[in-house]
C-alpha positions in Angstrom: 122.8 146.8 -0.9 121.4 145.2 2.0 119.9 146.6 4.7 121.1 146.3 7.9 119.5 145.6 11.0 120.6 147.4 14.2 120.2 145.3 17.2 120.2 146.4 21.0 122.7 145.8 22.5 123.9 144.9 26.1 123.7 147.6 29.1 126.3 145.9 31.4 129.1 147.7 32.1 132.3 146.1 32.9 134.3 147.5 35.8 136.6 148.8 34.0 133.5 151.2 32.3 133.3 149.6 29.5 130.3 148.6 28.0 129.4 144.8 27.2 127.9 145.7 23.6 127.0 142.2 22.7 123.6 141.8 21.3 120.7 141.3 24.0 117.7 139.3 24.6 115.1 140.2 23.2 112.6 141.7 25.4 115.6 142.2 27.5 118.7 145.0 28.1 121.2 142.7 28.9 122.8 139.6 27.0 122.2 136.2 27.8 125.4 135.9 29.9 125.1 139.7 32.1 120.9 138.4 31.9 121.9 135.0 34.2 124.8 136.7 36.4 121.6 139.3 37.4 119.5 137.0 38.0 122.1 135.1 40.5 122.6 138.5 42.0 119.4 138.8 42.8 119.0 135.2 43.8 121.9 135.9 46.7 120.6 138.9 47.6 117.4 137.2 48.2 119.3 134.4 50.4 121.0 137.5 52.2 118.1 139.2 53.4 116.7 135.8 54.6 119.7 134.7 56.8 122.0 136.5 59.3 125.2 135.9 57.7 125.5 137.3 53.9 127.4 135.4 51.3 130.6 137.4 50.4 129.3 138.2 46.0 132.5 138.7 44.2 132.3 140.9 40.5 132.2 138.9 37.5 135.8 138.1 36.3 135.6 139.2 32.8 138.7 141.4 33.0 141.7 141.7 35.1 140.3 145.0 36.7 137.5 142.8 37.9 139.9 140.2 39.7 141.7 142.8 41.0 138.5 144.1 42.6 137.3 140.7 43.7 140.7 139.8 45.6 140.3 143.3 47.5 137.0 141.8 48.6 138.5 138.4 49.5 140.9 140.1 51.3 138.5 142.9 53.3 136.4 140.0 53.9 139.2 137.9 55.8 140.1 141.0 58.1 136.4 141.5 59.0 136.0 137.7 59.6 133.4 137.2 57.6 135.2 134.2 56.0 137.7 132.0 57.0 141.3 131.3 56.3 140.5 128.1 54.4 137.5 129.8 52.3 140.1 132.9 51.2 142.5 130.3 50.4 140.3 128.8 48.1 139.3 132.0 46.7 142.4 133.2 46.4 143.5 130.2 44.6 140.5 130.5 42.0 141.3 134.3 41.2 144.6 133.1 40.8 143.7 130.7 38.0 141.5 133.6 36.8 144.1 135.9 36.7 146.5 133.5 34.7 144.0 132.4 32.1 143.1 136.5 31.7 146.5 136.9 30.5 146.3 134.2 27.4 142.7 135.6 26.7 142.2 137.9 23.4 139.2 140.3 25.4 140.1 143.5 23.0 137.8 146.6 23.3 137.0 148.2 20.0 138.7 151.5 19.8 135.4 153.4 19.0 133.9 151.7 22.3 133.8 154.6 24.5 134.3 154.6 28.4 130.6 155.5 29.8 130.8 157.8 33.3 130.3 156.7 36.6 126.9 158.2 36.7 125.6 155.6 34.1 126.8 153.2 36.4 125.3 154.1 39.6 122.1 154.2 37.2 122.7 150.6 36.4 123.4 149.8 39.6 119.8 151.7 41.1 118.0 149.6 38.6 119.5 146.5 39.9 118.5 147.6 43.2 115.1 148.7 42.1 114.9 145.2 40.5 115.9 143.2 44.2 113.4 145.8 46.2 110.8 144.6 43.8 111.7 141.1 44.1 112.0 140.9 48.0 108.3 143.1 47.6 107.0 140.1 46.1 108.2 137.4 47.8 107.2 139.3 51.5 103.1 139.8 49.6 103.6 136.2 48.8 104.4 135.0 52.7 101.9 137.2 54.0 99.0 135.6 51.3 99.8 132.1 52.2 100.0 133.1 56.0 96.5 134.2 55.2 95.3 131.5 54.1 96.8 128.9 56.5 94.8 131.2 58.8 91.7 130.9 57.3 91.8 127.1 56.9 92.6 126.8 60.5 89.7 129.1 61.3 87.3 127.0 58.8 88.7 124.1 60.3 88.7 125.0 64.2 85.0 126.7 63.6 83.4 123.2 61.8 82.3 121.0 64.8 82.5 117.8 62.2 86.3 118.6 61.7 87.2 116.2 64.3 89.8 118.4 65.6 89.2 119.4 69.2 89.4 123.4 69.5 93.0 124.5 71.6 92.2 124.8 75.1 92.0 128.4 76.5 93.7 130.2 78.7 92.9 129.1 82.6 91.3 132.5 84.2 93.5 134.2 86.9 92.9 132.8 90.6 91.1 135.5 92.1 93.0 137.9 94.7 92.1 138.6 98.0 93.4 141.2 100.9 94.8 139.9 104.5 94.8 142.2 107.0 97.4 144.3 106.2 95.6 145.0 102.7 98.5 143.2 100.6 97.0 141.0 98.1 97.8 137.2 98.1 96.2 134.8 96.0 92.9 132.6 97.3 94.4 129.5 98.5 98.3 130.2 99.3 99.4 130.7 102.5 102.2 132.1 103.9 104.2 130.5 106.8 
């Protein structure tokens, strides 16, 4: 009789709390597919803390629960303005196409699979956050070392008379102020008429 292996499997929950359970990376507590949509997650959230407007993220559409939930957002982004009539048209128009290929797709759920509670899912959803907080951690330690360092090579550079770059020129001093005779100050040099 053989032996058999248990492997880990997948932490991703689907939306509609189901878990993934395919078999994940090693080194790793997702699969290869939930690894990569994390990883563009990340990547956009990156993006959003960068610029001013945020890129609508839509749920992965593995299930028709998850459409459903992505056309809510479509649709709550539209009334906010956020996007534009042409963008949720397009949208729309893809989660349509989803939505029809969903029903022609075989996605059964094991009946032993159980439904995991909301609580593992905020956990899942803290570690992704965790994970982005990191991330953004890193890139902002990352700036501020190559800031540094452009600072110091300017110093080096500014500070080596052979450099043959002439230092910036300074600040001109302040003219200085004198009192007229009814102890105003005016500057040295400008008259009044």
């Amino acid at each position: 009789m053989a032996s058999q292996i248990k492997a880990k499997t997948c932490h991703h929950i689907k939306a509609n709390g189901t878990c993934c359970k395919s078999p994940a990376l090693t080194n790793e507590d997702y699969c290869y597919f939930h690894t990569a949509q994390r990883q563009r997650m990340r990547r956009q959230r990156r993006v959003e803390h960068k610029s001013l407007h945020a890129p609508l993220v839509l749920p992965l559409l593995e299930d028709a629960e998850s459409i459903q939930i992505a056309i809510g957002d479509v649709l709550n982004a539209l009334i906010i303005g956020r996007i534009d009539h042409k963008t949720a048209g397009l949208l729309l128009y893809g989660l349509q196409t989803a939505a029809s290929n969903i029903r022609q797709a075989k996605f059964a759920v094991a009946a032993d699979q159980a439904e995991f509670p909301s609580e593992y899912r905020d956990a899942e959803n803290e570690l992704l956050e965790k994970e982005i907080a990191e991330d953004l951690a890193q890139e902002r330690q990352r700036q501020a070392a190559e800031i540094a360092k452009m600072q110091k090579e300017r110093e080096r550079v500014f500070a080596d008379p052979n450099s043959g770059i002439a230092p910036l020129p300074t600040k001109k001093p302040s003219q200085p102020v004198a009192e007229n005779k009814s102890g105003a100050a005016r500057a040295v040099g400008l008259s009044r008429k």
